[in-house]
C-alpha positions in Angstrom: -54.0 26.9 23.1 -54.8 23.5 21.6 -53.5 22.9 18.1 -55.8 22.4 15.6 -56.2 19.5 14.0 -56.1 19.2 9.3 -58.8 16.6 8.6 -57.2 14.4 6.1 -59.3 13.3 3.2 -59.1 9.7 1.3 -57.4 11.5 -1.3 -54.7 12.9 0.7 -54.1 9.9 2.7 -53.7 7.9 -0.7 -51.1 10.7 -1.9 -49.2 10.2 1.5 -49.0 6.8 1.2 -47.6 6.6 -2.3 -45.0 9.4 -1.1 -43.8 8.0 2.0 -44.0 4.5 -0.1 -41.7 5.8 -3.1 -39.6 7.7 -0.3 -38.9 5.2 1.6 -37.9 2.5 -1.5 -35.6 5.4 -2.9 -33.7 5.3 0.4 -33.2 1.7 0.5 -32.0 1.8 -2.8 -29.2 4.4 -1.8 -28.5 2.8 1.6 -28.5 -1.2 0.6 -25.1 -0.9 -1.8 -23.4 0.6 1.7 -25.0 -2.0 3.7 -24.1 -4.7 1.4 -20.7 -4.0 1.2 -20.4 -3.8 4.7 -22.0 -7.2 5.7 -19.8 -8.8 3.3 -16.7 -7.2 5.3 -18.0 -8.6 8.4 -19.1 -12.4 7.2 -17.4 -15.8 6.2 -14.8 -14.4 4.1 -15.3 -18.1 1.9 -19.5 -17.4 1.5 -18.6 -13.8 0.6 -16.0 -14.9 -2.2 -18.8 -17.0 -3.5 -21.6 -14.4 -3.0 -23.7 -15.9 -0.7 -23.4 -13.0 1.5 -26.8 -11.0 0.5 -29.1 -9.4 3.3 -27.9 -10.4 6.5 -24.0 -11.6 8.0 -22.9 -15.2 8.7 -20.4 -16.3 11.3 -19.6 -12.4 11.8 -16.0 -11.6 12.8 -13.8 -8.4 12.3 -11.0 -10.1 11.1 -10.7 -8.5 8.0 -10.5 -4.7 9.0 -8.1 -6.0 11.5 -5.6 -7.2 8.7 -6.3 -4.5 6.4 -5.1 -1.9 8.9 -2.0 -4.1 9.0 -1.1 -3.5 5.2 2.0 -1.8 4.5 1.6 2.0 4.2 -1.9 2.5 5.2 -1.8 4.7 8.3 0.8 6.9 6.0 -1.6 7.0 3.5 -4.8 7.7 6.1 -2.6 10.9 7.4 -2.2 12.2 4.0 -5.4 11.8 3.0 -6.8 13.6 6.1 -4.3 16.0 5.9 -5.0 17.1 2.3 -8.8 16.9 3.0 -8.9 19.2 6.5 -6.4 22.0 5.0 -7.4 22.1 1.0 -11.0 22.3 2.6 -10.3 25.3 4.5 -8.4 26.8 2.2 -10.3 26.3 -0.6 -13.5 27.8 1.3 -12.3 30.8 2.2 -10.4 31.3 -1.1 -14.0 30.7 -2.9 -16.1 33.0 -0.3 -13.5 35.5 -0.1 -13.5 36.2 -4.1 -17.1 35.0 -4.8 -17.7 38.3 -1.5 -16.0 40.2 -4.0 -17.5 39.5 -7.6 -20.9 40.4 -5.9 -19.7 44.2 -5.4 -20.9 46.2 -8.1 -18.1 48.5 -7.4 -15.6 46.2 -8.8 -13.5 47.5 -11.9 -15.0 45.2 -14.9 -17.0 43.1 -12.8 -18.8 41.8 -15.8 -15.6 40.8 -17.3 -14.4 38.9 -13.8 -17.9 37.1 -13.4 -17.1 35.9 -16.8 -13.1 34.8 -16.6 -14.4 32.7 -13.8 -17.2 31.0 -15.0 -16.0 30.6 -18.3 -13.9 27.4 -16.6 -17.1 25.8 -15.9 -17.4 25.0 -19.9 -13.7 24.5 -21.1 -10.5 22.5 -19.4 -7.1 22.8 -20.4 -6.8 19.3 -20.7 -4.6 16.4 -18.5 -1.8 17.2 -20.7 -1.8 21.0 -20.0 -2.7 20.8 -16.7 0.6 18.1 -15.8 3.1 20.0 -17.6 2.1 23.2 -15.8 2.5 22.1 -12.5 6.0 20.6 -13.1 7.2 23.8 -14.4 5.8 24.8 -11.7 7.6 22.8 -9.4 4.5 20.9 -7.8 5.3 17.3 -8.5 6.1 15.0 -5.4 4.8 17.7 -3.1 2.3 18.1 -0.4 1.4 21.7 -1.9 -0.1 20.1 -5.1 -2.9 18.7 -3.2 -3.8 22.1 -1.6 -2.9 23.9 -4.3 -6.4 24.5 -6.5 -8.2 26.8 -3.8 -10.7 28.0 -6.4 -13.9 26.2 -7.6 -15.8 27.9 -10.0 -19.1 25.9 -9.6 -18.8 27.1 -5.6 -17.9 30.3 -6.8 -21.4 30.9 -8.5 -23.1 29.5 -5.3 -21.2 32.0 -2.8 -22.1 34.9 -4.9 -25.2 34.5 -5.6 -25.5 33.8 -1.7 -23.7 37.0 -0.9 -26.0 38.9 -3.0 -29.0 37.8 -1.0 -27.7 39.8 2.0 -28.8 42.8 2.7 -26.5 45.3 1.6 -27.4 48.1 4.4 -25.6 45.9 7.3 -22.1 46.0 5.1 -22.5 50.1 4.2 -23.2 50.5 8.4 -19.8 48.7 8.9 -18.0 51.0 6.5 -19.5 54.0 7.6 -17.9 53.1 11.3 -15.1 52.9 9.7 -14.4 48.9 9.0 -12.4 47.8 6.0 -13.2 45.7 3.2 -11.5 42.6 5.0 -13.2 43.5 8.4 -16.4 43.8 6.8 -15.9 40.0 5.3 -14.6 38.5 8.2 -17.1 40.1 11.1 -20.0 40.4 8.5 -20.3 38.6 5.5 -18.4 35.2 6.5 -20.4 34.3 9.4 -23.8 35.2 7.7 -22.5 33.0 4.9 -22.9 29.6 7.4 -25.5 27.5 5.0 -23.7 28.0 1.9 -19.9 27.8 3.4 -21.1 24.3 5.0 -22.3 23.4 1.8 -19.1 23.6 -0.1 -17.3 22.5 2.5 -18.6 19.1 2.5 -18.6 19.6 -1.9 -14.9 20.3 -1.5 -14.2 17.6 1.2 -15.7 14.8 -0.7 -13.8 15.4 -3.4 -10.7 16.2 -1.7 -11.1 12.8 0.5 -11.9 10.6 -3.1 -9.3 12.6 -5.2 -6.3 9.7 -6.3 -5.9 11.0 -10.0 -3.2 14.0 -8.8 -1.4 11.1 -6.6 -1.1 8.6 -9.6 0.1 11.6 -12.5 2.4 14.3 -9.7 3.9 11.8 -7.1 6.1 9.3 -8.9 8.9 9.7 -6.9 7.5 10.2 -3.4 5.5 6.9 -2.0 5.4 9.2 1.3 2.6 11.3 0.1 0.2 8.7 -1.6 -2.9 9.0 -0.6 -5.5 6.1 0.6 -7.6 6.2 -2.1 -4.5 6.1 -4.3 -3.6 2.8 -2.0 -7.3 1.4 -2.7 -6.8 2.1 -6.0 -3.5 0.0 -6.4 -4.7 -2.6 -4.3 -8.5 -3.2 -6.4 -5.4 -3.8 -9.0 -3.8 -6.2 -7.1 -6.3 -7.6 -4.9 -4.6 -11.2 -5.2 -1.2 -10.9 -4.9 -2.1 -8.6 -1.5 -4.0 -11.5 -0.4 -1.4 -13.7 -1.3 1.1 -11.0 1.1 -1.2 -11.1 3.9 -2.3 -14.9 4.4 1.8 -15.1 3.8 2.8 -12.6 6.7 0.4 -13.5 9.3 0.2 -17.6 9.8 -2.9 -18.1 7.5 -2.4 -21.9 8.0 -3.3 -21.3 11.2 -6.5 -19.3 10.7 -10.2 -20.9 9.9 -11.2 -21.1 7.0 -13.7 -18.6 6.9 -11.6 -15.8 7.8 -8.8 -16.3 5.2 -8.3 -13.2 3.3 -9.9 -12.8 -0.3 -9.6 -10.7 -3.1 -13.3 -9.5 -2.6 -12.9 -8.9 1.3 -10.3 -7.1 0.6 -11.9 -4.9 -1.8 -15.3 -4.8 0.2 -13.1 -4.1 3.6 -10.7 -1.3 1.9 -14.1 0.3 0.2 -15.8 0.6 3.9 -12.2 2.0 5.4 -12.6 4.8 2.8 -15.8 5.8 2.5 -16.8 5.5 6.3 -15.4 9.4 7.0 -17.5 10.7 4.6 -20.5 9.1 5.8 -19.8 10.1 9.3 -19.6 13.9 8.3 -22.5 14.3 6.0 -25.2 13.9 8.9 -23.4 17.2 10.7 -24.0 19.1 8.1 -27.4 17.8 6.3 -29.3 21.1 7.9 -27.3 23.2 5.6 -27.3 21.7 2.4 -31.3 23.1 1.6 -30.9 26.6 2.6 -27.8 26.4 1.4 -28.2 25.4 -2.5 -31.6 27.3 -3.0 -30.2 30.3 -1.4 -27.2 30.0 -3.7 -28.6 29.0 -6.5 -31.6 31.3 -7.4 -31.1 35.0 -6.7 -34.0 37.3 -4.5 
């Protein structure tokens, strides 16, 4: 059977035009900052100091990822980071499903009350202050478990429940009339039909596990072992020079042309790309989620 064919008018081609036009502008204005930075990590290090590095890359070399992988610390740092991301992610998305499966029962003793204890957080914060002095009495400075620690988002929350909610309820009463307990039911039932929104959060909760340096510079004073890289990137934006300073000092600079001695913006441009490459490579995997995910979480029926 032949498809048939929607006769455009003048109108509609204008408005497609316009639309693609404004489309396609918006995305160059969110993909040109990454581009930038990265052509400027792979040019002249001496015409990127002096910003003449703007649309396209002169005398291209690699030099500079090659040294900053050589900084002191780094790969450490890289571990932790991952480390933190991959199991605060997972924890933290079954944590938020798991309660967000059971604020959506009806059956639940005050449920009203619960709904409102968590979202309640969304509004107020204890303050820095607070929020430091309760995890040392806590024991949670210079330790791995602070990262992983906060397995509970509440803005998540509001998305998983109001996701659960849309399911219909007559596949979870079959279960328990078979027999299957409230955590069989989750696990066999509700978490897999839970895909869109559970991929949603878990890139929300990976981002900002992945960017998160403000817990490294208050908790771990005493352990360098468990800085994270963005806590590294954060030290080293500081101290840009003097790390350039280390690095043309350790390797033979002298020896090195001109245009690929180390500066204080290739280093800040070459350290940016290192850390924000990850997320870029997993938001593509799980793009088809994110629609389905946020309207179905986000407006009830």
């Amino acid at each position: 059977m032949a498809k048939r064919r929607i006769k455009l008018t003048a109108g509609d081609v204008s408005f497609n035009t316009i639309t693609y036009t404004l489309f396609a502008l918006f995305t160059l204005l969110c993909v040109f900052p990454f581009y930038y930075i990265f052509i400027n990590t792979i040019s002249a290090n001496d015409l990127s100091s002096r910003g003449l590095i703007t649309f396209y890359p002169m005398k291209v070399h690699l030099n500079n990822y090659a040294e900053v992988f050589r900084i002191r610390g780094i790969g450490a740092a890289a571990w932790i980071s991952l480390l933190r991301t991959v199991i605060g992610t997972a924890t933290n998305v079954l944590c938020t499903t798991f309660v967000g499966y059971i604020l959506s029962k009806k059956i639940l003793w005050k449920q009203k009350l619960w709904n409102r204890f968590f979202i309640i957080t969304l509004y107020f914060n204890v303050g820095l202050i607070p929020w430091f002095l309760n995890m040392k009495n806590l024991g949670l400075t210079n330790t791995f478990m602070a990262y992983v620690i906060a397995v509970i988002n509440p803005y998540n929350l509001v998305l998983v429940k109001t996701y659960v909610e849309s399911i219909s309820p007559s596949m979870e009463e079959s279960a328990e009339m078979d027999g299957a307990s409230t955590m069989r039911v989750f696990f066999s039932i509700i978490f897999p039909l839970c895909k869109p929104i559970v991929a949603t959060i878990a890139v929300f909760t990976a981002v900002m596990q992945w960017n998160q340096f403000i817990d490294t510079l208050i908790l771990m004073t005493n352990n360098t072992r468990l800085y994270t890289l963005q806590f590294l990137l954060w030290q080293y934006l500081n101290e840009a020079k003097s790390l350039v300073t280390l690095l043309q000092g350790s390797g033979g600079a002298m020896h090195i042309d001109p245009s690929r001695f180390l500066t204080s913006t290739s280093i800040k441009m070459t350290i940016s790309m290192v850390v924000v490459f990850p997320i870029l490579f997993i938001y593509p995997f799980f793009q088809r989620y994110f629609v389905k995910g946020i309207m179905l979480g986000a407006v009830k029926g």
